[in-house]
Backbone bond lengths (Angstrom), bond angles and torsions (degrees), N, CA, C in turn:
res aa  C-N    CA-C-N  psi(-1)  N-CA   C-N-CA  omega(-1)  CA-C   N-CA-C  phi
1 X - - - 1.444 - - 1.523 111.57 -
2 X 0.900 110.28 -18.59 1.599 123.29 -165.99 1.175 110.61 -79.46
3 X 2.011 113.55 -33.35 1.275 112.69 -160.83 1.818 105.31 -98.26
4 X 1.258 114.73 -9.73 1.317 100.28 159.86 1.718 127.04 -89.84
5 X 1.449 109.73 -4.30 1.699 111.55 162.63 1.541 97.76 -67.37
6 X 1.447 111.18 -54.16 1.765 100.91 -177.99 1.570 123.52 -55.63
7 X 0.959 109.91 -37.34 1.886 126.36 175.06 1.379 90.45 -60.17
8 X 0.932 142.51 -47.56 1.655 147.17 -140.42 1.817 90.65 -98.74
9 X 1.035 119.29 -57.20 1.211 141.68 -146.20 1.871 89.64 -73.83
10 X 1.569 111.31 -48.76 1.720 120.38 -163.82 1.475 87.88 -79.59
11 X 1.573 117.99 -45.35 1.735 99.79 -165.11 1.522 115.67 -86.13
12 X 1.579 106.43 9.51 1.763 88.29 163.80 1.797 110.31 -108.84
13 X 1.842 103.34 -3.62 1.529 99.60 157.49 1.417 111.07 -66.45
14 X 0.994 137.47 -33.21 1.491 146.44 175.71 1.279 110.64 -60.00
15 X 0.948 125.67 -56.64 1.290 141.19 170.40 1.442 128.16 -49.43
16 X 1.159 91.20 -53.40 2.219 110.03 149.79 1.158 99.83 -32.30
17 X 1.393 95.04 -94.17 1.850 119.13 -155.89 1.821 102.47 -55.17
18 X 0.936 117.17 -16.43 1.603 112.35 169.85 1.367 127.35 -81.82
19 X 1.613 102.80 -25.66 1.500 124.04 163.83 1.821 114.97 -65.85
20 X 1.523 92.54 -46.15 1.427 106.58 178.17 1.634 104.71 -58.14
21 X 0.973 125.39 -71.38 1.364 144.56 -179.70 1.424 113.42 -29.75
22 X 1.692 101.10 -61.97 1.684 111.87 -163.93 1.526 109.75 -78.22
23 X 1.754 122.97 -11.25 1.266 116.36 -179.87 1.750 105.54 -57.39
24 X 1.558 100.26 154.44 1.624 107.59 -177.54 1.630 111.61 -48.22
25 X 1.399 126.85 -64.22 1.198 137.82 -175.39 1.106 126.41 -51.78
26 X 1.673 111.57 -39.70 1.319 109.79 -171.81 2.081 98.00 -99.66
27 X 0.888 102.58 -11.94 2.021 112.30 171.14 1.321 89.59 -66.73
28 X 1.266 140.00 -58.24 1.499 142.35 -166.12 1.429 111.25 -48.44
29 X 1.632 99.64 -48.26 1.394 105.30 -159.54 1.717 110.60 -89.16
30 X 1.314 96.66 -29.81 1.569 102.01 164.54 1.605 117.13 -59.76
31 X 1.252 114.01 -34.44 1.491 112.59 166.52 1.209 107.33 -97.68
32 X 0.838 146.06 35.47 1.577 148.51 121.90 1.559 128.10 -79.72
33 X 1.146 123.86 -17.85 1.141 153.15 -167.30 2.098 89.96 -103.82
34 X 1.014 113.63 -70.30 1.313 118.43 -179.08 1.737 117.00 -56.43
35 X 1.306 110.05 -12.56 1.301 121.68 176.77 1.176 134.98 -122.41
36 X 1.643 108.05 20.31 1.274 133.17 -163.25 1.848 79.92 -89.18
37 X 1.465 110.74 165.57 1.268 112.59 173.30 1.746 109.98 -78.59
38 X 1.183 111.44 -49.44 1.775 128.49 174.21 1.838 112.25 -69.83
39 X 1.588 103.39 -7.80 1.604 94.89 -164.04 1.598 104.83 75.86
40 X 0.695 138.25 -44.57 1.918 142.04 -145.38 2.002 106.90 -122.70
41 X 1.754 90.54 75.59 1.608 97.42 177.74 1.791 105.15 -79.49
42 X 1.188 90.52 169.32 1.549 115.11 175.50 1.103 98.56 -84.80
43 X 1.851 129.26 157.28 1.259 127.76 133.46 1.118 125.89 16.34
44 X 1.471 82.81 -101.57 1.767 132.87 166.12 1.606 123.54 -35.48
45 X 1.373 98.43 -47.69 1.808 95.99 170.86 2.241 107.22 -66.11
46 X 1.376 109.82 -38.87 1.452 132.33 -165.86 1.965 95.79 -65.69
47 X 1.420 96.78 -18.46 1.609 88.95 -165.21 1.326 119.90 -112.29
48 X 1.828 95.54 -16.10 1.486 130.02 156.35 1.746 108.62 -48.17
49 X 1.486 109.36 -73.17 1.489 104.81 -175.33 1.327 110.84 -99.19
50 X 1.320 115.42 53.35 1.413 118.56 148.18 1.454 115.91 -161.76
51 X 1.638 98.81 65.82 1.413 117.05 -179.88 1.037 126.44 -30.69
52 X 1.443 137.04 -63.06 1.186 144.85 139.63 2.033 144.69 -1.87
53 X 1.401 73.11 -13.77 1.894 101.85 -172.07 1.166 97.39 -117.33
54 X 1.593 120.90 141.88 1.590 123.52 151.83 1.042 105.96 -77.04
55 X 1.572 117.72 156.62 1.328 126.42 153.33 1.673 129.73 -51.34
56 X 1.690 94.14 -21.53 1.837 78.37 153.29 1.329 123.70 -100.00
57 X 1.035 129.16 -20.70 1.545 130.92 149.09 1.351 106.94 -18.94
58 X 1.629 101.82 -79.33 1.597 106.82 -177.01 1.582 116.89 -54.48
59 X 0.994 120.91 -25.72 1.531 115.37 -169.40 1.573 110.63 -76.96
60 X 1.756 111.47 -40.14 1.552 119.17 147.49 1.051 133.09 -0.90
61 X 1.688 88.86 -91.97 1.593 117.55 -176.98 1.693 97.78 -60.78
62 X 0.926 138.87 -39.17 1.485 151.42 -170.79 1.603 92.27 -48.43
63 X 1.822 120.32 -66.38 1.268 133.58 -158.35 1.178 103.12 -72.73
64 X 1.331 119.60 -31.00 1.724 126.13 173.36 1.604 107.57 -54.91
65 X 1.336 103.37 -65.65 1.765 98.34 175.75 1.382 111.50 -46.77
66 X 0.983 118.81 -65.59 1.661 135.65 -171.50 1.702 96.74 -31.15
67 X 1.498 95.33 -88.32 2.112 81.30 173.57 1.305 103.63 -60.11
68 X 0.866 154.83 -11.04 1.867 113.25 162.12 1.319 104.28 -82.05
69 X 1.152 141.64 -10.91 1.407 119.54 155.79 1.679 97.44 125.30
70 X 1.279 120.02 -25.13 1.521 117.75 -171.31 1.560 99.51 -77.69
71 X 0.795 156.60 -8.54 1.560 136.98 -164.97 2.073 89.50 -149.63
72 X 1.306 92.76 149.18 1.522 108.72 -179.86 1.272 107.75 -132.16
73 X 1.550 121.60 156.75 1.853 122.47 -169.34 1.869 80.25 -112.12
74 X 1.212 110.45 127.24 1.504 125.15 169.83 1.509 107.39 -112.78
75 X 1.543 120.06 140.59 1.222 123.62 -168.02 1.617 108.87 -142.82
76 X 1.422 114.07 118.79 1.308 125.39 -163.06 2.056 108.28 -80.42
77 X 1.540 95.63 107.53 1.324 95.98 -166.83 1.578 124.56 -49.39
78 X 1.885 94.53 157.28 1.308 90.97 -151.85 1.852 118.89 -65.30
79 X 1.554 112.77 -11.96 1.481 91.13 160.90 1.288 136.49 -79.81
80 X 1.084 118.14 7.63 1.492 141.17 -166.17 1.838 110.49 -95.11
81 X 1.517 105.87 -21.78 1.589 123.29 -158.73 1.857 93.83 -79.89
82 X 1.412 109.18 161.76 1.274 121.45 151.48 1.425 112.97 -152.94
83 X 1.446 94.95 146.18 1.558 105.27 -169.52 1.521 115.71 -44.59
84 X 1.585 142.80 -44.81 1.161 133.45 -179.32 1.876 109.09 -83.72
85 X 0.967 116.42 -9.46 1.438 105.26 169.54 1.537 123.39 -98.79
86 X 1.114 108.05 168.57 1.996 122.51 173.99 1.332 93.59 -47.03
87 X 1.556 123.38 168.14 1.241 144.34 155.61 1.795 118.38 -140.98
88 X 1.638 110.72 -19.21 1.240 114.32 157.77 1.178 135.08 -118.70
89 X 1.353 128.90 135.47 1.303 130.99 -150.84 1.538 96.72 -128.82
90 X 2.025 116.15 168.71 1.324 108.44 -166.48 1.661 72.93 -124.06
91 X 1.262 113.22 160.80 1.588 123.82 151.32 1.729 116.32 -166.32
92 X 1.360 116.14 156.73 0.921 132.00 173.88 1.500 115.13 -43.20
93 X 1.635 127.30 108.76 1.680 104.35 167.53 0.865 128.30 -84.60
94 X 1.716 130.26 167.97 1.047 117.24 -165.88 1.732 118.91 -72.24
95 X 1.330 106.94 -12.54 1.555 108.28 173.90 1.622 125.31 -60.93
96 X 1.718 79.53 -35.81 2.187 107.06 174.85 1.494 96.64 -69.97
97 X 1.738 122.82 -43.96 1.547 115.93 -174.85 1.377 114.87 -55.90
98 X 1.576 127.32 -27.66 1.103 124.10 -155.89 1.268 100.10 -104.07
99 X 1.505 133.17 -26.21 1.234 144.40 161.87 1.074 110.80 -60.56
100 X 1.342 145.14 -43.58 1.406 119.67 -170.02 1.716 107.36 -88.84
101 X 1.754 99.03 -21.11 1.426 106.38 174.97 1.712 119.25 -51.45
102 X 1.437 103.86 -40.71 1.449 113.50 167.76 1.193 122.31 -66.23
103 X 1.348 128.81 -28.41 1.546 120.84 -176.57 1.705 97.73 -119.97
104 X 1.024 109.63 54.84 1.748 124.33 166.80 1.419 125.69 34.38
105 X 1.575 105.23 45.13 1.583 119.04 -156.33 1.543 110.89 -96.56
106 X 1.795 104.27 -18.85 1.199 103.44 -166.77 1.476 107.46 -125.41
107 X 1.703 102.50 57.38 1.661 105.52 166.87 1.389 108.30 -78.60
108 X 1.481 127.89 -38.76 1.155 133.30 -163.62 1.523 120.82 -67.46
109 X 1.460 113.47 -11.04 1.580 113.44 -138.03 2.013 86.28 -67.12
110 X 1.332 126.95 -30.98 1.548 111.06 165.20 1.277 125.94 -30.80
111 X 1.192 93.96 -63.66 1.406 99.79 -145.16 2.058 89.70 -95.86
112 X 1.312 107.33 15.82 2.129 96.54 158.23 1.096 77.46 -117.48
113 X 1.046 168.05 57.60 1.678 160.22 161.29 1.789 78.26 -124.28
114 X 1.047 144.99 -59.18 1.401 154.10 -135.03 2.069 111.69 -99.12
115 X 1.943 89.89 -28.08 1.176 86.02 158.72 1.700 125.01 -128.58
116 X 1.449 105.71 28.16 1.029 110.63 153.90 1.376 120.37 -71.85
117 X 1.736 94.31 -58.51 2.031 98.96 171.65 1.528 135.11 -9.70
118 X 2.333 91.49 -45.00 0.966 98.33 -171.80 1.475 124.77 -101.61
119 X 1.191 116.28 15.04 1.281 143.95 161.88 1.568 111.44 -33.94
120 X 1.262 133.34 77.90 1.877 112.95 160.88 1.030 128.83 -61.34
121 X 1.340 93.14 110.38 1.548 112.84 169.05 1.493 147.73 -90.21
122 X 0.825 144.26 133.85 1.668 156.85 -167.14 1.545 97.71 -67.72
123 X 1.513 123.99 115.12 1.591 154.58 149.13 2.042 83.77 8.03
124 X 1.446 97.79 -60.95 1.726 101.33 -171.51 1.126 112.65 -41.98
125 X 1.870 114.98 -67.06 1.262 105.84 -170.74 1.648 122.89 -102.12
126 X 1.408 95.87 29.65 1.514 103.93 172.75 2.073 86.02 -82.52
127 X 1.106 103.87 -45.72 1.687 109.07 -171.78 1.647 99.04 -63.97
128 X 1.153 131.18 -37.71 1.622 113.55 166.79 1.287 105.59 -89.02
129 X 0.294 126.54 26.30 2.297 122.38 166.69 1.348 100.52 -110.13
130 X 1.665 123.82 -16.10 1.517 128.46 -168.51 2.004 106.51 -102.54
131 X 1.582 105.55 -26.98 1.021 109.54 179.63 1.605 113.87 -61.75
132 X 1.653 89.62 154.62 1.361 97.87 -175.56 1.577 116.27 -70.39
133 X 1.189 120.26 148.05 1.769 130.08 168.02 1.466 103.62 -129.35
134 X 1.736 81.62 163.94 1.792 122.60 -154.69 1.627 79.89 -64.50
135 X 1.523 107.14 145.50 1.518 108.91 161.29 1.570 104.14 -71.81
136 X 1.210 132.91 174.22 1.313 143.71 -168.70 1.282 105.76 -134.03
């Protein structure tokens, strides 16, 4: 009896986090994140190619992933920091890697890796796309 409350119980966490996932904004940003060259965008780079969004919008949708577990806030330790560059970065965790790996989310990550590249970018965030990030 037990094991269909658990069956019941895992496929509407699934069911969550797929809701979470598949909304427009935060699908965007997850493949933005997947097409970053490092995996691990800035803010600022996240708010760059998705003009259309505020940065609190994005920071939202950001916290939404975060508790569901697919996306993690990584932070480049503090001797490592300098005053004109980023120090927090967003990336996929590996719990989110294996989750989207299971529900066939991450065929694309080439080819947004391929058109991120081609992204023109502003002197600014050519200089955060260059900054250093947290090893993982």
């Amino acid at each position: 009896m037990s094991t269909p409350d658990r069956t019941s119980t895992d496929l509407e966490r699934v069911r969550e986090r797929l809701n979470v996932v598949t909304q427009e904004t935060r699908f965007a940003l997850v493949q933005d994140l997947l097409g970053h060259p490092e995996g691990l965008p800035t803010l600022k780079e996240l708010d760059y190619v998705n003009p259309s969004k505020s940065q609190t919008t994005i920071r939202q949708h950001l916290q939404r992933l975060i508790e569901a577990g697919i996306v993690e806030e990584v932070t480049l330790p503090r001797d490592r920091r300098r005053n004109d560059l980023p120090y927090k970065f967003y990336g996929i965790s590996d719990d989110g890697r294996r989750f989207l790996e299971a529900h066939d989310l991450l065929r694309a990550e080439e080819t947004l890796r391929s058109i991120y590249d081609r992204v023109e970018k502003t002197d600014e965030i050519e200089r955060y796309e260059a900054a250093p990030r947290p090893e993982r």
